[in-house]
N, C-alpha and C positions, 0 to 999 in steps of 0.2 A: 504494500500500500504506500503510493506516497505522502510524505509527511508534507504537515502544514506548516507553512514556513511563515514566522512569527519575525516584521522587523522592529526591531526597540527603537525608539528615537527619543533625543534629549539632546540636552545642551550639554557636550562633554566634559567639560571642565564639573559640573555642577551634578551628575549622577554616574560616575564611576563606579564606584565601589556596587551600588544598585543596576546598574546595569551588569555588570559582570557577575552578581549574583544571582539575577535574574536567568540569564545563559545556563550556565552553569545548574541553576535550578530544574529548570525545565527540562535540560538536555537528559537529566539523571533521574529524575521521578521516575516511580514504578510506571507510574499510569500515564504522566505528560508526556516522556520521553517515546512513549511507542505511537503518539500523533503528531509531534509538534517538532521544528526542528527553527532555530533563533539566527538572529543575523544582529551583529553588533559592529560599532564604530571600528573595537580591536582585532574584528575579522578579517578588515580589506591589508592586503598586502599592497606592498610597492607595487606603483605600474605609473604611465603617461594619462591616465586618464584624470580627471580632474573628481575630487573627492566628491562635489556634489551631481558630478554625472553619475558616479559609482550608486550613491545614495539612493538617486532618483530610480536609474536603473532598477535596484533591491527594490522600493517601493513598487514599482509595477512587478516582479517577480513574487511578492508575497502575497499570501492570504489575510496576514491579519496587521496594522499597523497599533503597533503599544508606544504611547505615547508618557516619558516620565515628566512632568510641566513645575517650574518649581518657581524662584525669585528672577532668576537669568535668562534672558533673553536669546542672548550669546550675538554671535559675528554676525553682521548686517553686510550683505552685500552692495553691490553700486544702488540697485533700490530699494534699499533700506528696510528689506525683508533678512529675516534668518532660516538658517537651511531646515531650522526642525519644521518654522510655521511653513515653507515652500513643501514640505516631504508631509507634511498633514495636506495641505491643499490637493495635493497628488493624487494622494488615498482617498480622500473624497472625491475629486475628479470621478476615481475609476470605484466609485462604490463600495472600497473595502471594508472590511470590520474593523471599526474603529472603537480601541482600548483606552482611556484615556484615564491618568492617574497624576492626581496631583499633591504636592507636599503642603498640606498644612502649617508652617511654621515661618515664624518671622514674614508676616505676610506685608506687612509695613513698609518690609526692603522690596517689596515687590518690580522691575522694572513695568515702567508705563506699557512698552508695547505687549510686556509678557502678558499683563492684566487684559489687554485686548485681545492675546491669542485665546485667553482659555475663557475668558467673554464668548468668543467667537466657534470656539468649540459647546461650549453648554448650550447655546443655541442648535448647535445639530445634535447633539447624542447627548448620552447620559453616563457623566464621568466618576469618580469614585478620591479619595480625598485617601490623603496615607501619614503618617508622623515619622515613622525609622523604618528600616528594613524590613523588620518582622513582619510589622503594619502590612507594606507593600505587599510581600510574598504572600500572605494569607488574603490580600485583595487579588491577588493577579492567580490563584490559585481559583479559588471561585468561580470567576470571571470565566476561565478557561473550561473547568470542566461543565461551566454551565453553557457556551460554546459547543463543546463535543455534544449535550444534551441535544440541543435544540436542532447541531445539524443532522444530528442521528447518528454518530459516529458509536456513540454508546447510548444505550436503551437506562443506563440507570447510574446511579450518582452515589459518592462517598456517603456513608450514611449522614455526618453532621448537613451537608449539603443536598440531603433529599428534603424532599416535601412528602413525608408517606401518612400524615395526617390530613385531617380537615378543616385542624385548626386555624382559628379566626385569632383578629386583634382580640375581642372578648376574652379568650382564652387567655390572654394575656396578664399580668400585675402591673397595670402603669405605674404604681406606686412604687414596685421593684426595679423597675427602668429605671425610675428618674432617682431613686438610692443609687442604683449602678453608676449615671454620671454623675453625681456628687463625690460619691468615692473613689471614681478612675479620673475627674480631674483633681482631687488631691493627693494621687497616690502617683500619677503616670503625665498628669497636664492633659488627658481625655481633649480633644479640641472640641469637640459638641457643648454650646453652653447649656446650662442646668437646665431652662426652659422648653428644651426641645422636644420635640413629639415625637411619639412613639414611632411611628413610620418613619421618621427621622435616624431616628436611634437605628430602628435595626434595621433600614437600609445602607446605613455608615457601616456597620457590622457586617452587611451582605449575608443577615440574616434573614432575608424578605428579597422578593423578586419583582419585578416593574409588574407581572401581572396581582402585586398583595399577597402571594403565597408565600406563608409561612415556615420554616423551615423545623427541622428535628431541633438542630440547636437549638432556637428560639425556646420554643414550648419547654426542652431541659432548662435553660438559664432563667425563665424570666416566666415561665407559666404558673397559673394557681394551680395547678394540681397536673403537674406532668405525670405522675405513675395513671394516671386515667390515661394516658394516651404510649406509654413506658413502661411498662406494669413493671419488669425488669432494672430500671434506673432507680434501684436504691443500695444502699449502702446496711450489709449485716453486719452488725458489732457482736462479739462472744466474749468473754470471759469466764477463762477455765479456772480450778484450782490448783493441778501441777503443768504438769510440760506438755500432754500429750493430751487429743480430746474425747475426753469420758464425761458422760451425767455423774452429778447433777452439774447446771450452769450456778455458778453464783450470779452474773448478771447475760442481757441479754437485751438489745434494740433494735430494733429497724429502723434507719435514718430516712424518711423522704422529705420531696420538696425540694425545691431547686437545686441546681447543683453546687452552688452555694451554701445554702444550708444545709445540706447534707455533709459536705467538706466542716463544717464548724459543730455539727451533732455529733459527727463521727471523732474530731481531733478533741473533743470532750471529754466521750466518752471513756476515753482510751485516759487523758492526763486528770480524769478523777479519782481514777485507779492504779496508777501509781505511785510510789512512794512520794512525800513531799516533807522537805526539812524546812521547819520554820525557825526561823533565828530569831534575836532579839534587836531593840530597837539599840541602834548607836546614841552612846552618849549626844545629846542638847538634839536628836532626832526624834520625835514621837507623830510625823506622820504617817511613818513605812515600815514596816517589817521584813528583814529580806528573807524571802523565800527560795527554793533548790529542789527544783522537779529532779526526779531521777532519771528519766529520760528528757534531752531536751526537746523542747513541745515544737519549735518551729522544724526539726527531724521529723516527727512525727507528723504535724500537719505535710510537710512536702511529701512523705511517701503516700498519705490519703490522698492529697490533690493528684500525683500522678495517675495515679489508682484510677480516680475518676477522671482525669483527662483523656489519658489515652485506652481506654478501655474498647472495648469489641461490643459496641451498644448493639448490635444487633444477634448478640451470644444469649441466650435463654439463662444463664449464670448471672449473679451479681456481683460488687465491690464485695468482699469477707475484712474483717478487722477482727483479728483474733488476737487478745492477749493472755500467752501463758502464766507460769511462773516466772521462767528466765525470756522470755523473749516476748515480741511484739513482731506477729503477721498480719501483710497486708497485700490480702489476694485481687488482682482483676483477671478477669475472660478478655485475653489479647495475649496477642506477637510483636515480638521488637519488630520494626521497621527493619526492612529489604537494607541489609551490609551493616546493624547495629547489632553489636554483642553485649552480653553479660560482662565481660573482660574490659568492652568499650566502656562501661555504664561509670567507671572508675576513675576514668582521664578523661582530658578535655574532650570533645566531641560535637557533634554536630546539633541543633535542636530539632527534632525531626515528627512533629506532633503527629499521631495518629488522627486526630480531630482536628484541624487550621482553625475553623471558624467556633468551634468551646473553647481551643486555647486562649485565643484572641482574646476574649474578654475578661478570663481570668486573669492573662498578663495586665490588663487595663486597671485592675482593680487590687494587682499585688497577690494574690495568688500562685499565678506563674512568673518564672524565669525563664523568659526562650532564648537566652543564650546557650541553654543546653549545660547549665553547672546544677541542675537537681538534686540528680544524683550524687554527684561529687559532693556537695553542701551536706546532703546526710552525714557520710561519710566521713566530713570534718566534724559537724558537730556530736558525732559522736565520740571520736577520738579526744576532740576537746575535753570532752564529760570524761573519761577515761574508763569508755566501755571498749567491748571487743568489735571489732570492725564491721559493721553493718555486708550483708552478702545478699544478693541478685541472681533468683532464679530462673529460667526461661525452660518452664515443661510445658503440660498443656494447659496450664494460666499461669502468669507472670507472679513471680514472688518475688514481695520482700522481707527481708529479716533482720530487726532491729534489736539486737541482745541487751538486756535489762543488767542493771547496775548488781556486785559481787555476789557474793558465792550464793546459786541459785535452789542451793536446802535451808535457807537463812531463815528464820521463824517469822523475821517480819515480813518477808514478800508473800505471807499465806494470808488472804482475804481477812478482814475483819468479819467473823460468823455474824455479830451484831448487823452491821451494814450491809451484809447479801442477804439477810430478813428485811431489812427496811429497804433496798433495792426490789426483790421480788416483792415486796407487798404493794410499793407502789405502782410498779409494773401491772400486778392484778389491779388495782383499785383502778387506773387508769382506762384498763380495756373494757372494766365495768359499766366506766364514766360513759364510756363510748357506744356501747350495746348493753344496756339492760335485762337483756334476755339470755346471754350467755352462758354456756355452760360449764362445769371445773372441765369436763375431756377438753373442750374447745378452746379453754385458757391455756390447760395444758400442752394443748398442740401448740399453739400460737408463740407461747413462751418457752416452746420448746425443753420442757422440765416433765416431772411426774404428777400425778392427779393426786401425789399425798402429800408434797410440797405444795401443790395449788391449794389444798385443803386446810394443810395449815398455815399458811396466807388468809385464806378466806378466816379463818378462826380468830386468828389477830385483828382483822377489819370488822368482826361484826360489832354490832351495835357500839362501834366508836367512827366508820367512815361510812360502813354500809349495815343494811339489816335485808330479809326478805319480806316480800309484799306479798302476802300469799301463801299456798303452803310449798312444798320445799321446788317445787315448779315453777313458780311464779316469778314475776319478775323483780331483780334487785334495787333499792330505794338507799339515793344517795342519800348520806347525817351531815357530812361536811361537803362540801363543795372540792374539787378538783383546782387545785392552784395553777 
């Protein structure tokens, strides 16, 4: 099959490094590389022909024209045109597919003609706005494989970038968007100001397509009730009481709700039940106490967020969070990326997201790191704590294995008995909350424990949280309210 030949144009001096990643990008992707084949500034060799013959030529030779638009105008010929706006005019001449990506930043330095070129472009098509590389790459990602969609080269799409609901804006949390850009512009400078609407939002995201459809990402990051449309997109927490997993659980959650929420339910869960050393206040200090997690919790949280980043959302498995005695696991349904190793996951490396468009947002909002140091940051911060070196597994779900502070027979790292009674009882009194009809097997399943633990849970709760309305069939009658 011949490949679609993609030419980048910009103003040289002003998108090197992004242009050559781009190349580079595209040529190597699992999936872009076997349609798409690039043409860059660093391509043309010596020869008599004059650069913008060469240029112009490439533009009638390609399929598709990717335009990078920034503050620079660049070199004005005898008529006072530049060869990027003469090599756009081309492409539209002759009809092509026009890409066009512009840098959001220091827009102030803008040069006057550049402001007329991409004027002059929003007028024809519909461009897409970028801040750093990553930015870029996860927009021209999109872009592209929704390209291959449309012209039927492929019948169907990365999961993050399908549309396999029906979801609506409705489905949506406007309220959770407009937290998102509060928080990714003081965590990241987010360019969307606070006010913006939701179609706004997650078409910056290339969350949402010109025709309104909604995409999978969306509905995970920003939906009231994604497991209605995800039933699979939640996050199991376990905790055991030695190394290995046997009943009974001491505690046990389902994390759902955004994937957000879910990443802050789950790295809770986990640094509630950990050891924690509380010190005293320093001399002429009494408004702080310093405290010493025994695992450090931003290790922790980074190996949840990958969990849930790059996970195989369309695996019938979920995220697992299992913490032992001596150690903390954290299971997803997924493969490394096509040439990334377990051995890689250790040194520097590439950032190579399974999902572009759920990373995206997390990077926006401090979540992720797409420079691709993750892994390597566990790693530190656990060495820093002076634990044993965190280890990366790749069978058929991806592990990680995060080893718990000394000697793992220690009296203290065995559960408080008190507090995995007051954990399962709130766990029951909760599901109570929730379905009044339920029954102890149905607790029992649920909670994944026995019907004689569930029994004596219910026994603790009667007539101090719950009592029954009826005889022993009947349904259960909250005393206290659910906090």
């Amino acid at each position: 099959m011949k490949r679609i030949r993609i030419f980048i144009s910009s103003v040289q001096s002003e998108f090197t490094q992004e242009r050559i990643m781009l190349s580079q990008y595209i040529r190597t992707d699992v999936l872009l590389g076997k349609f798409f084949e690039t043409f860059i500034f660093e391509d043309v060799p010596a020869g008599e022909a004059s650069p913008q013959q060469v240029y112009l030529s490439e533009v009638e030779m390609s399929d598709i024209y990717l335009g990078l638009y920034g503050n620079k105008y660049g070199y004005e010929d005898a008529e006072g045109m530049s060869p990027t706006e003469r090599e756009y005019d081309r492409a539209a001449e002759l009809h092509k597919t026009r890409l066009i990506f512009i840098k959001s930043l220091e827009e102030e330095k803008r040069h006057p003609k550049e402001t007329a070129l991409i004027q002059k472009v929003e007028r024809d098509i519909v461009r897409k706005t970028f801040v750093d590389v990553e930015g870029l790459r996860t927009s021209v990602y999109a872009s592209l494989v929704r390209y291959l969609e449309e012209k039927e080269y492929i019948r169907w799409q990365p999961f993050d970038a399908a549309f396999d609901t029906n979801a609506t804006l409705d489905d949506l949390d406007e309220e959770k968007m407009h937290e998102f850009i509060v928080a990714a512009r003081a965590k990241r400078n987010f360019p969307l100001p606070e006010n913006s609407s939701p179609t706004k939002l997650l078409t910056h995201l290339s969350l949402m397509d010109e025709k309104g459809r909604i995409s999978n990402s969306a509905v995970l990051l920003f939906g009231k009730r994604p497991q209605k449309f995800f039933l699979t997109s939640e996050v199991k927490c376990v905790q055991f009481f030695g190394n290995v997993v046997e009943k009974p659980l001491p505690a046990y959650q389902i994390c759902r709700g955004t994937l957000f929420e879910m990443i802050d339910q789950a790295t809770a869960f986990v640094m509630d039940r950990v050891d924690l050393a509380v010190g005293t206040r320093s001399e002429g200090n009494t408004a702080s106490v310093p405290t010493d997690f025994e695992l450090p919790p931003d290790a922790v949280k980074e190996a949840i967020v990958n969990a849930v980043c790059h996970r195989d959302y369309t695996s019938n498995g979920s995220v697992q969070v299992m913490l032992f005695r001596n150690r903390l696991e954290v299971w997803n349904p997924g493969q490394l990326p096509y040439g990334l190793t377990v051995q890689k996951l250790t040194i520097p490396h590439k950032s190579l997201p399974a999902n572009p468009l759920i990373a995206d947002p997390l990077f926006w909002t401090g979540y992720v790191d797409k420079i691709g140091t993750g892994t390597e940051d566990i790693i530190t911060l656990c060495k820093e704590k002076g634990l044993k070196e965190p280890e990366y597994h790749q069978e058929e779900d991806f592990r990680v294995v995060i080893w718990r502070k000394g000697d793992p027979n220690r009296s203290k790292s065995d559960p408080n008995p008190i507090q995995i009674e007051q954990d399962l009882d709130e766990q029951v009194f909760q599901l109570i909350y929730a379905d009044r009809k339920i029954s102890r097997a149905k607790l029992a399943e649920k909670l994944n424990t026995s019907e004689r633990q569930v029994r004596e849970a219910i026994e603790r709760l009667l007539n101090k949280r719950i009592r029954r309305k009826g005889n022993t069939r009947g349904e259960w009658e909250i005393i206290k309210e659910a906090k």
